[in-house]
C-alpha positions in Angstrom: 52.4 43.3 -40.7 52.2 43.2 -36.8 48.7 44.7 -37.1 47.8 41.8 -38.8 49.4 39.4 -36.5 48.1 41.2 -33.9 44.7 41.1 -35.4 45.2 37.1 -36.1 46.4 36.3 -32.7 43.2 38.1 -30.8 41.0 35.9 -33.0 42.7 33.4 -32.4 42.3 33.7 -28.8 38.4 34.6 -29.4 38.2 31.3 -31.2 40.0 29.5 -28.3 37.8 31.2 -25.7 34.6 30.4 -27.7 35.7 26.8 -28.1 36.9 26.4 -24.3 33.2 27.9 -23.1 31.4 25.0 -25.9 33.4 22.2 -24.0 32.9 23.3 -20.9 28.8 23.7 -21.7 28.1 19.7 -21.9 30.2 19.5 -18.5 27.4 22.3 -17.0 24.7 20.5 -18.5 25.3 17.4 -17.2 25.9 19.1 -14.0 22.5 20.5 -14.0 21.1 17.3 -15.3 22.5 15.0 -12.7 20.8 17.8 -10.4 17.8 17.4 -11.9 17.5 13.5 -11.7 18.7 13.6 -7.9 15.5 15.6 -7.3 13.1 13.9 -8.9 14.4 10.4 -7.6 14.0 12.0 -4.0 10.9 13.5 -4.8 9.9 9.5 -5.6 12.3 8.2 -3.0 10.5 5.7 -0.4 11.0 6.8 3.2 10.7 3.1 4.5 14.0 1.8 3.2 15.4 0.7 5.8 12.5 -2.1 5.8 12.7 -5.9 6.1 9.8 -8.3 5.0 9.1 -12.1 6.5 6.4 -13.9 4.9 3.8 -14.8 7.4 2.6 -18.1 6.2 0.2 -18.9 8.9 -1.5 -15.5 7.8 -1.2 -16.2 4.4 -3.5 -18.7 1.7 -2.1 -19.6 -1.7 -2.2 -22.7 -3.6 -2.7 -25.6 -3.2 -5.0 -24.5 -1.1 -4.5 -28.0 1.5 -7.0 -28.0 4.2 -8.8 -24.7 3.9 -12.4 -25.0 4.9 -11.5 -28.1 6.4 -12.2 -28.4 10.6 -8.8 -27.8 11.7 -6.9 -28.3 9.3 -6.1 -24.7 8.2 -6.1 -21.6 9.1 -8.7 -20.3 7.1 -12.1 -21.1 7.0 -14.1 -20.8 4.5 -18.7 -19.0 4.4 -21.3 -19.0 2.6 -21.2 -19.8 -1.0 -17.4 -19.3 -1.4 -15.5 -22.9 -2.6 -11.9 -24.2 -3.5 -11.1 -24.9 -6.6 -7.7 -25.7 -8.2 -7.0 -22.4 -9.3 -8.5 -20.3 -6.9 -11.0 -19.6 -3.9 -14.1 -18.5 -5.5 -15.9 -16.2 -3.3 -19.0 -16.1 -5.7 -19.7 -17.6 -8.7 -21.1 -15.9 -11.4 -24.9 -16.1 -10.6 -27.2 -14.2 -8.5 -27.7 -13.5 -5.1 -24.8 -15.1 -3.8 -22.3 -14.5 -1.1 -18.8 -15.9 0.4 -16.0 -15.2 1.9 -12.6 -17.0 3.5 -11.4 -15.9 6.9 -8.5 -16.4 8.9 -8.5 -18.5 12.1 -5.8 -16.8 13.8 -6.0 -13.1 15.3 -2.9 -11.1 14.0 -0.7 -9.4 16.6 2.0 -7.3 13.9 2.4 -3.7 13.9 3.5 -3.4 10.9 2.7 -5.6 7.9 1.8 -5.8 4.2 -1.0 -8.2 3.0 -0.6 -8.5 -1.0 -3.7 -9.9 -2.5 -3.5 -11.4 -5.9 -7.5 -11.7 -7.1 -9.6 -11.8 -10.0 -13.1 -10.1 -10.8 -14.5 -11.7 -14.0 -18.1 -12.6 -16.0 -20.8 -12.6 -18.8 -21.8 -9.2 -18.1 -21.6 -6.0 -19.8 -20.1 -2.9 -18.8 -22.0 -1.6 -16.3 -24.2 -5.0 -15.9 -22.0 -6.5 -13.3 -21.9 -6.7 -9.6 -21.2 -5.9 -6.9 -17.5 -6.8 -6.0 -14.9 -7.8 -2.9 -13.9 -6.9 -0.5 -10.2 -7.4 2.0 -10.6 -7.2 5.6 -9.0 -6.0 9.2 -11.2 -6.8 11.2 -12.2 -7.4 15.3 -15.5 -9.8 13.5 -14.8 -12.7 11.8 -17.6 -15.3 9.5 -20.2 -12.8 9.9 -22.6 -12.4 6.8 -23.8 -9.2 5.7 -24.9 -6.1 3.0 -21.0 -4.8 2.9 -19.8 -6.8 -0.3 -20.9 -10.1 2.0 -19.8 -9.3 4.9 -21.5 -7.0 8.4 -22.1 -3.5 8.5 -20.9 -1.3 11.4 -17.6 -3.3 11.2 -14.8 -2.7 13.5 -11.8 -2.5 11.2 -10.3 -1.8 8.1 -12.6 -2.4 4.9 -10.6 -2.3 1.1 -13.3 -2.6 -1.6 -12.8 -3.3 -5.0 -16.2 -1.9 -6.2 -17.2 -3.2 -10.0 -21.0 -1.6 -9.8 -21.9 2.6 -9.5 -25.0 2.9 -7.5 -24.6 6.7 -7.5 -23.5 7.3 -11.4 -25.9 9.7 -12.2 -24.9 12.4 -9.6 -20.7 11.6 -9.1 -18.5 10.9 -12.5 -16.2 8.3 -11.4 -14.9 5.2 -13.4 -15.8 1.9 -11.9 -14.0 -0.7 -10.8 -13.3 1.6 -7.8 -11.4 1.2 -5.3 -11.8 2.8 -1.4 -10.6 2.5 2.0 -13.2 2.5 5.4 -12.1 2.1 9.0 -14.9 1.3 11.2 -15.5 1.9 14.5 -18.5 -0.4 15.1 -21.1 2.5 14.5 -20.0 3.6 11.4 -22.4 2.2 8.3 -21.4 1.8 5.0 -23.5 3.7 2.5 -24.4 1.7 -0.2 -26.2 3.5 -2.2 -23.5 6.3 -2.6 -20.9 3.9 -2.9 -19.5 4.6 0.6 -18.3 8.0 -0.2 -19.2 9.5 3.2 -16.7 7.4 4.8 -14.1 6.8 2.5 -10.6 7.6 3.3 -9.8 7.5 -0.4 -9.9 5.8 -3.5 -8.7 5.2 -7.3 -10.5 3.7 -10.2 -8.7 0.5 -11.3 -9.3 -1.8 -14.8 -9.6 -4.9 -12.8 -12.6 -6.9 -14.6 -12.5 -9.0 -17.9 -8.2 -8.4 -17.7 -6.3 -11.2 -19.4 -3.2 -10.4 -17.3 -2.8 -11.0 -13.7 -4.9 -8.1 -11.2 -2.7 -6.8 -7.8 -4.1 -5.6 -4.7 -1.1 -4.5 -1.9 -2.4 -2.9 1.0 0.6 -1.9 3.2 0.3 -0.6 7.3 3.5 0.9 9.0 4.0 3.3 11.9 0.3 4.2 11.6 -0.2 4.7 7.9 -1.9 2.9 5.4 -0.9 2.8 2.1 -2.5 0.9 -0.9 -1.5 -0.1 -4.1 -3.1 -1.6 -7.1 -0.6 -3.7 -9.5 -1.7 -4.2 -12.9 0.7 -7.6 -14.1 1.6 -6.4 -17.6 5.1 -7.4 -18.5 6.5 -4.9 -21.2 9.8 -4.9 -22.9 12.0 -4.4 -20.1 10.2 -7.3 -18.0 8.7 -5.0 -16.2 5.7 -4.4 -14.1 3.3 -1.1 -14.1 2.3 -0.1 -10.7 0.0 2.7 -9.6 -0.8 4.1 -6.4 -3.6 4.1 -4.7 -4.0 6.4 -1.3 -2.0 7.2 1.4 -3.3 8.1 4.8 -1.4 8.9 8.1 -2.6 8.4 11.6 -4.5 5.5 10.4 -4.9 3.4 14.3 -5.7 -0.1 13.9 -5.7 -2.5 17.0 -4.1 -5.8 16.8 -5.2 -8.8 17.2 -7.9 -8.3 14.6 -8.2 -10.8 11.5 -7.8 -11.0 7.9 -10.5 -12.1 5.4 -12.0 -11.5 1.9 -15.5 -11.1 1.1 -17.5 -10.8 -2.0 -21.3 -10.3 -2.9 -23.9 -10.5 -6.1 -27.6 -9.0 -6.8 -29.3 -9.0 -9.5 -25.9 -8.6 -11.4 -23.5 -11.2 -10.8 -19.3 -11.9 -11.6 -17.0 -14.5 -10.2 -15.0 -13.4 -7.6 -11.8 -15.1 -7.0 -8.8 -14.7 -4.6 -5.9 -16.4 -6.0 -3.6 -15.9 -3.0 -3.4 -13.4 0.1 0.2 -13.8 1.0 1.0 -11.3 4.8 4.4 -9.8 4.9 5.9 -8.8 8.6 7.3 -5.6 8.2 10.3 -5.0 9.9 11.5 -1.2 10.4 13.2 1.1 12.3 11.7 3.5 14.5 13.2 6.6 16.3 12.3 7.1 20.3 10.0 10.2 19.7 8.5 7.0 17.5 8.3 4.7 19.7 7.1 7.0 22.2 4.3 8.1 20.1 2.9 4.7 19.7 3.4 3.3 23.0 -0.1 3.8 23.9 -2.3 0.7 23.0 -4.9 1.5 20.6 -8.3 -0.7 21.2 -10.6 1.2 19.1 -9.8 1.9 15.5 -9.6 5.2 13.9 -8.1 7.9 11.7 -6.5 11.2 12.8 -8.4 14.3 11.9 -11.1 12.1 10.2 -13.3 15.0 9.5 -10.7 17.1 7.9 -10.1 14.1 5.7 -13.8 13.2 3.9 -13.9 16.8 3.5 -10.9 17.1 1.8 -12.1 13.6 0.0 -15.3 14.7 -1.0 -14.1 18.1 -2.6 -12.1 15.9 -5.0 -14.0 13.8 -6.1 -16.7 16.8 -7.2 -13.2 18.6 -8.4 -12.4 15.8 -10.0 -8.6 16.5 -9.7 -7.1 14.6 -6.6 -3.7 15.3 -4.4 -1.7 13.6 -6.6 -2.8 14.7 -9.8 -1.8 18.4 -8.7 1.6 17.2 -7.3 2.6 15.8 -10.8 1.3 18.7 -12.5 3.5 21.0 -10.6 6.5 19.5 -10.0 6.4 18.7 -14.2 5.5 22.4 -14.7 8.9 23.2 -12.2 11.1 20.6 -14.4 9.6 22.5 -17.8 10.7 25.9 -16.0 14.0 24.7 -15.5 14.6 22.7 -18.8 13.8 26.2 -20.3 16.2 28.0 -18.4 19.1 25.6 -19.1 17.9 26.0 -23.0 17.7 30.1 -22.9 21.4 30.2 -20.4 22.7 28.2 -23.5 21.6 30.1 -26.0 22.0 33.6 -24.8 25.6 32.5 -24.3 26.2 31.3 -28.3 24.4 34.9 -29.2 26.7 36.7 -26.8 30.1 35.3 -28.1 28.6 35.1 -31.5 28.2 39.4 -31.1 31.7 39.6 -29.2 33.4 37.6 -32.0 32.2 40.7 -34.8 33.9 43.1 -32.9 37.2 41.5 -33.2 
């Protein structure tokens, strides 16, 4: 009889112990979990948060557009074939060989800012049958016409294109509308027929034509770096909007004092080109000394640290066809799998361990 008791009682206390490790298991899990999500958000986390933003209105053109193109009455003046409608500046209209663009009056003298450019690229044409696209400018040149989506080669500046036509498909596979970065030096030329790639900085293909929702351009500068982003308007359940990013360069050096504009040129294929609003943010942020040390030096001719390093590195992706951020994903996702699995074999190795201790009681 106290065999048996004693036999009860040890199972009993198997039981227990099995149940106490089950309850504790969630607890772990969510441990590892809460890890898990901490890593990720930091991996994601935006080292400019201690940022402030001013809107800039003598910078910036949005509707109703009073004045502009108007003798001193705006800030912006207006080129070529580029008009003011209710809706929007059109840069070109949908018909060949034209050119336009809108330019700022007033040099800009902020280190760090963020011009967010709401635009839209649309036509008759086919896939493919369209052209050329637009462009947003930094630049020391102002209301000069040109080959470079209607605006002057051998810039001095910072060029954004929005490319809708591929002048180079046959030999490079890349998905127009494209989207690239230039800083110019004022000897640097654009290369039109390859699309600029010899002097891009980067790039990313972006849906922006024939869209029925609202197209996003934010092009962001701070302590030396340039960031872009394209912003597709799509509001889904949650009210929210799907973003994507573009580049991200350090040691971009851009004078000030330069000005803001948007360009945009047709051939023989044609779109409507529209800026909707350019609206400038000041960006207000918080630099350490070794910062502020570093940037003390005025910089009077544009450029881009270890620029040759960087169009190699830009022109072996796009023949890869697999860029820097496209390999980051994959790995850190192939780190999170590894762990997941882990967690999954820790938790069942455990149930089969007590499941085999529980037959010898």
């Amino acid at each position: 009889m106290a065999a048996v008791n004693s036999s009860k009682l040890s199972l009993s206390k198997s039981q227990l112990n099995v149940m106490s490790k089950w309850n504790i298991m969630p607890y772990k899990l969510h441990l590892i979990f809460t890890f898990l999500l901490l890593f990720v958000s930091l991996c994601f986390s935006d080292d400019d948060h201690e940022m402030e933003e001013f809107l800039k209105r003598e910078f910036s053109l949005s509707k109703p557009y009073q004045g502009v193109g108007s003798l001193g009455s705006s800030h912006w003046e207006l080129m070529g074939d580029a008009m003011v409608t209710t809706d929007q500046v059109r840069l070109t209209p949908d018909m060949q060989s034209r050119q336009g663009a809108v330019w700022s009056r007033i040099p800009c003298h902020l280190k760090d800012w963020e011009m967010q450019v709401h635009f839209k690229v649309h036509g008759q044409g086919k896939k493919n049958l369209n052209g050329d696209g637009l462009a947003i400018w930094y630049t020391k040149e102002r209301m000069q016409k040109g080959p470079v989506f209607g605006n002057m080669d051998n810039f001095t500046g910072l060029g954004v294109f929005v490319d809708t036509y591929p002048n180079e498909e046959k030999y490079i596979e890349r998905i127009f509308p494209f989207v690239i970065a230039m800083v110019g030096n004022g000897t640097i030329s654009y290369d039109h027929e390859r699309d600029g790639r010899p002097t891009e900085l980067g790039g990313c293909n972006a849906m922006v034509r024939n869209q029925k929702h609202d197209t996003f351009l934010f092009i962001r500068y701070i302590r030396q770096r340039l960031r872009q982003k394209i912003k597709m308007f799509l509001f889904d359940i949650d009210g929210q909007h799907e973003w994507r990013d573009c580049l991200d360069i350090p040691g971009v050096r851009l004078p000030l004092g330069y000005y803001f504009g948007a360009s945009a040129i047709t051939g023989d294929l044609s779109d409507n080109h529209d800026i909707i609003s350019l609206k400038l943010y000041q960006l207000t942020v918080l630099r350490s000394k070794k910062e502020e040390e570093e940037e003390e030096d005025v910089v009077t001719i544009p450029s881009v640290d270890n620029m040759e390093l960087l169009r190699c590195k830009t022109l072996g992706q796009n023949e890869e066809g697999m860029s820097g951020l496209a390999i980051f994903f994959t790995v850190l996702f192939s780190m999170l799998g590894c762990i997941f699995l882990v967690v999954i074999g820790m938790v069942v190795y455990s149930h089969w361990n007590e499941s085999r201790r529980k037959r010898f009681y």
